[in-house]
C-alpha positions in Angstrom: -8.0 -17.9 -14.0 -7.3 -21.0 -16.0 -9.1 -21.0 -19.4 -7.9 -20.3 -23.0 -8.8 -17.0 -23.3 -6.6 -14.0 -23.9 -5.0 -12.6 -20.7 -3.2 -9.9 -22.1 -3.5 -7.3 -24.3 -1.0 -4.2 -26.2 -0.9 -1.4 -24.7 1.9 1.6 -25.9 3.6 -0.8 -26.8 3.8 -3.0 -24.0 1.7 -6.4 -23.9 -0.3 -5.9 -20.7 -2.4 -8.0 -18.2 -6.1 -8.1 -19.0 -8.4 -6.0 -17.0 -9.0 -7.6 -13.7 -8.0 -8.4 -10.1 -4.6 -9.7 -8.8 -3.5 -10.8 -5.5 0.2 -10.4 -4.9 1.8 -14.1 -4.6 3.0 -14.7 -0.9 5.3 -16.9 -2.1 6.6 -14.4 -5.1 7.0 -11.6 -3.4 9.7 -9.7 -1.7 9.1 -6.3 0.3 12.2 -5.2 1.4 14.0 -2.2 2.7 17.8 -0.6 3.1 18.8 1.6 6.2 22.5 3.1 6.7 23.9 1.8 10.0 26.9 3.9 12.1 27.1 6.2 8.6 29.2 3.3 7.5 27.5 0.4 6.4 23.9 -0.6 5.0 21.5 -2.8 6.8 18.9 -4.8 4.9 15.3 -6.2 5.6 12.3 -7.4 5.0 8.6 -7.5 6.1 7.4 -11.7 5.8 3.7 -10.7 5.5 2.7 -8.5 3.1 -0.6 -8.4 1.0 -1.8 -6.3 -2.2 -4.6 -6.3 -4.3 -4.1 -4.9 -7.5 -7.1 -3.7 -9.7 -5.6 -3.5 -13.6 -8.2 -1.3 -15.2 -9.3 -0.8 -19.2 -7.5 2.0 -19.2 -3.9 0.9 -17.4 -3.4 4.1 -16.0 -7.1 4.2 -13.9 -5.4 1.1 -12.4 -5.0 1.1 -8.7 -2.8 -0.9 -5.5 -4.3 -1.5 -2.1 -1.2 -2.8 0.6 -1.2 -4.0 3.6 1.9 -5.1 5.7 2.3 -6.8 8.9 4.7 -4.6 11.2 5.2 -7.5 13.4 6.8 -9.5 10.9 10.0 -7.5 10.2 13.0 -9.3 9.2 16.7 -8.2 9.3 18.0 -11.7 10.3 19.2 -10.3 13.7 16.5 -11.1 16.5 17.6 -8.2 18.7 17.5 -5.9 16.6 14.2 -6.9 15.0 12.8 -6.5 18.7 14.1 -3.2 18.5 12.9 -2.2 15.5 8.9 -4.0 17.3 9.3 -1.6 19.7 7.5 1.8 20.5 11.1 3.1 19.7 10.2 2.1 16.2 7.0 0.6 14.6 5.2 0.0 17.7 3.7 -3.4 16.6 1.5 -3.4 19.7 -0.3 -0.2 19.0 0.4 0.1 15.1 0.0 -3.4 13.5 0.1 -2.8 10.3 1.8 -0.2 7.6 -0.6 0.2 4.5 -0.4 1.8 1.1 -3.0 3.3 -1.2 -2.5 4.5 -4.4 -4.0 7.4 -5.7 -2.6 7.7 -9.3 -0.3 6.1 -12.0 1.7 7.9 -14.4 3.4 5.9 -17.7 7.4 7.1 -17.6 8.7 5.5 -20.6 8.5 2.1 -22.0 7.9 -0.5 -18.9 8.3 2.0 -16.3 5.8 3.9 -14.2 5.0 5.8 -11.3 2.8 4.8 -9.0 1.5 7.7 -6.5 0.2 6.5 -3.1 -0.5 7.3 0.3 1.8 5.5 2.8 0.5 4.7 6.5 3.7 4.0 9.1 2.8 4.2 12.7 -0.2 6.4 12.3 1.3 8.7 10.1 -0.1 9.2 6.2 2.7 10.6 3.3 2.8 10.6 -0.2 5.3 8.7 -1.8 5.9 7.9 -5.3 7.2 4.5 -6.4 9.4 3.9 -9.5 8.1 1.0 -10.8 9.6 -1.4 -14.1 6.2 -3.9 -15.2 8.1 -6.8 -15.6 6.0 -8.9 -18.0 3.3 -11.2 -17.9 2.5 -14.7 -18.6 0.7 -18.2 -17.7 2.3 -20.4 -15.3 2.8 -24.2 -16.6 -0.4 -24.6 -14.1 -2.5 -22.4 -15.8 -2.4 -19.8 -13.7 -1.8 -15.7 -15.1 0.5 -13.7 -13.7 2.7 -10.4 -14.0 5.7 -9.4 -12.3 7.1 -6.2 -11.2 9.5 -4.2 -9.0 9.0 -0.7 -7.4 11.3 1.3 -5.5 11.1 4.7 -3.6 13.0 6.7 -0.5 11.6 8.2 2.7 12.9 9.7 5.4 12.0 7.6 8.6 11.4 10.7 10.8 8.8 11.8 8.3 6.3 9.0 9.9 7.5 9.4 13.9 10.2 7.4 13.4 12.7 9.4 15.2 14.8 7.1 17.8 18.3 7.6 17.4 21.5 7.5 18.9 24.8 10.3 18.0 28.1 8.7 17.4 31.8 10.2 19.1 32.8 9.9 15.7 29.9 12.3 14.3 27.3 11.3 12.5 24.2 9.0 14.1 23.4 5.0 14.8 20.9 4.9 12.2 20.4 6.7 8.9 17.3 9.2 8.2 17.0 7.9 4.3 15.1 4.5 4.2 15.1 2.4 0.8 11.9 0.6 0.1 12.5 -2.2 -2.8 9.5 -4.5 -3.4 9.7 -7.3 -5.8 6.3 -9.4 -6.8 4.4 -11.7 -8.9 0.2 -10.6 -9.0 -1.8 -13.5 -9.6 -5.2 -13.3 -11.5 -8.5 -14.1 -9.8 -11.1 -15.6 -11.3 
């Protein structure tokens, strides 16, 4: 949306994004995860292709996120292991291209921070998960163009959604850690 109007509004004392539908910014966005590797060590990734649409409603909390996330495009800057991670071991691109997230409720924390309740789909399998989320602002960019940014966090456990492969270690302990760290980063873009 490029026009004068206002795009924001005061809300609890935040100043809030208009009512309306964003898009998540491809190139704005980071959704990224943290795995423990050998018990010792972390191991972070990414997924490339990842969209969301975000419906901001008159009432903020109403509001609601639809995800989707390309399984295929998993990142951890390590090509074997990535194929690894493709495989029916893991994700099983082939069969299960896509993860996908639904929210089914937000909840105002204090200040800037929310929860954001939401079904998560990995490989088939549907959880709950909550996501801590920290609204990050919102503004127009110098090209007209309204925006807000935010980050949200949460922890699963991987064998929760079939993700069980592992491997125990002479030393005790496994390969690869239960706990999973999701951290997304993003811009939402407003449509006209």
């Amino acid at each position: 949306m490029t026009s004068t109007e206002s795009v924001t509004r005061d809300w609890d004392g935040l100043t809030i994004p208009a009512a309306g539908t964003y898009l998540l910014d491809a190139a704005h966005k980071r959704v990224g995860f943290v795995a423990r590797h050998m018990m010792v060590s972390k191991v972070r990734g990414e997924f490339a292709d990842a969209t969301a649409t975000i419906t901001v409603a008159e009432d903020p909390l109403q509001s609601a996120v639809s995800a989707t996330i390309q399984a295929a495009s998993i990142n951890t800057a390590q090509a074997d292991r990535d194929g690894h991670l493709r495989s029916p071991e893991f994700l099983d691109v082939e069969q299960f291209p896509t993860l996908e997230y639904r929210s089914t409720a937000v909840k105002s924390r204090d200040g800037n921070e929310f929860v954001l309740l939401g079904d998560l789909t990995i490989k088939g399998v549907t959880r709950q998960v909550e996501l801590e989320v920290e609204f990050e602002g919102v503004g127009r960019t110098p090209f007209g163009t309204d925006v807000f940014g935010f980050t949200a966090s949460t922890e699963i456990d991987r064998e929760d959604f079939g993700l069980t492969w592992n491997v125990a270690l002479e030393t005790g302990g496994v390969l690869v850690g239960k706990k999973i760290k999701i951290e997304i980063e993003g811009e939402a873009v407003r449509q006209a």
